[in-house]
Structure formats: structure tokens, C-alpha cells
N, C-alpha and C positions, 0 to 999 in steps of 0.2 A: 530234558527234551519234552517230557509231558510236559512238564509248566507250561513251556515258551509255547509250544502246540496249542494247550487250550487257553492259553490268552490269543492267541490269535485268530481260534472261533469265537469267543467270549467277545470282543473288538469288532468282530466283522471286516478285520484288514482284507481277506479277499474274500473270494467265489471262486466257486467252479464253476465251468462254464463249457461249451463244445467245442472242439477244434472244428474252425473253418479248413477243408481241402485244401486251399491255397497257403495255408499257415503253417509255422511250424513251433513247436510246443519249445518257451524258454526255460530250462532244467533248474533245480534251486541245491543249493548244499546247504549242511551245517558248517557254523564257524562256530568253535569254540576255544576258551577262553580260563586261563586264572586270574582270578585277583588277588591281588597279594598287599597285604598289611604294608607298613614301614618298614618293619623289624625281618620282612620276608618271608614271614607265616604265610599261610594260605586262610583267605577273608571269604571266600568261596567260588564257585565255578559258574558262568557263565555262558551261556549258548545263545543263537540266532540261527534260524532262519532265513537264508537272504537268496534272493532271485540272482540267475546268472547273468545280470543285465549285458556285457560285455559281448553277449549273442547277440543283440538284438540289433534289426536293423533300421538304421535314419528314414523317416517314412513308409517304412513297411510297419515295424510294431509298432512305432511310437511318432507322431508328428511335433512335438517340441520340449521343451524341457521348462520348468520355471522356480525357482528359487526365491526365497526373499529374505537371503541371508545378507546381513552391510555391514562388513568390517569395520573395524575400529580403525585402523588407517585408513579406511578413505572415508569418513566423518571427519575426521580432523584433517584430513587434505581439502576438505569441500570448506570445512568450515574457516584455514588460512585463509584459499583464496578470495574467501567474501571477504575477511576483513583486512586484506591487502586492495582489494579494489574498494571497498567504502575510502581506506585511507585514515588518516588521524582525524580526531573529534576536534574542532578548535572552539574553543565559546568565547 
């Protein structure tokens, strides 16, 4: 839990900051974790930090969300439909 702690002062992933009156403070837990070899030894323990996001509310904490994750099935869905509309090569 030190580790993971001081990487995340070390990072500067957040701040402290003041609660607004009108606000209400979102709670964080530990999640931890084994990893485990193949053979089923133990490869070592792992923790996180993570915010209780599941409190928060649409427009009040947060105004939107944005990702720029692109699956690999919809690259090759986008990429059939172009070469079903180009069609065959003819020369």
C-alpha cells in the first residue's frame, strides 16, 4: 500500500482540495489482488487505489465522460464496409 501511495504522490494523479458546501466528498477503497504464476505459485500481491466513482452524480460531479478506446472489431467492421462499397478492382 506504501508503494502504490507514493507512486501516486510521485505522478501527481491527484490533489487535495476543499469541499464546496454544496458537495459531497466521493469515498475511495483498496482493491487488492494475487497474481499468480502458471503452475499457481504466487508471482506477487498487488493493490490499487481507486475512487468510488458509482457515487457520483451525472452533472453534478462530472459533466461527461471521454475515451479513446477502438476495438478491434469495429476496425474490421468499418474497414469491410468500405471495401464492400468501393466493390471489386476491375483493370
Amino acid at each position: 500500500m506504501k508503494d502504490e501511495f507514493n507512486a501516486l504522490m510521485h505522478y501527481q494523479t491527484w490533489s487535495l482540495v476543499p469541499i464546496h458546501a454544496n458537495r459531497h466528498v466521493i469515498g475511495c477503497k483498496w482493491v487488492f489482488r494475487v497474481k499468480e504464476n502458471p503452475d499457481g505459485t504466487v508471482n506477487r500481491y498487488k493493490e490499487r487505489l481507486v475512487a468510488k466513482g458509482f457515487h457520483q452524480q451525472t452533472g453534478f460531479d462530472f459533466t461527461g465522460t471521454f475515451s479513446t478506446v477502438v476495438k478491434p472489431v469495429t476496425v474490421r467492421t468499418i474497414l469491410t464496409l468500405a471495401m464492400n462499397t468501393i466493390g471489386p478492382f476491375n483493370h
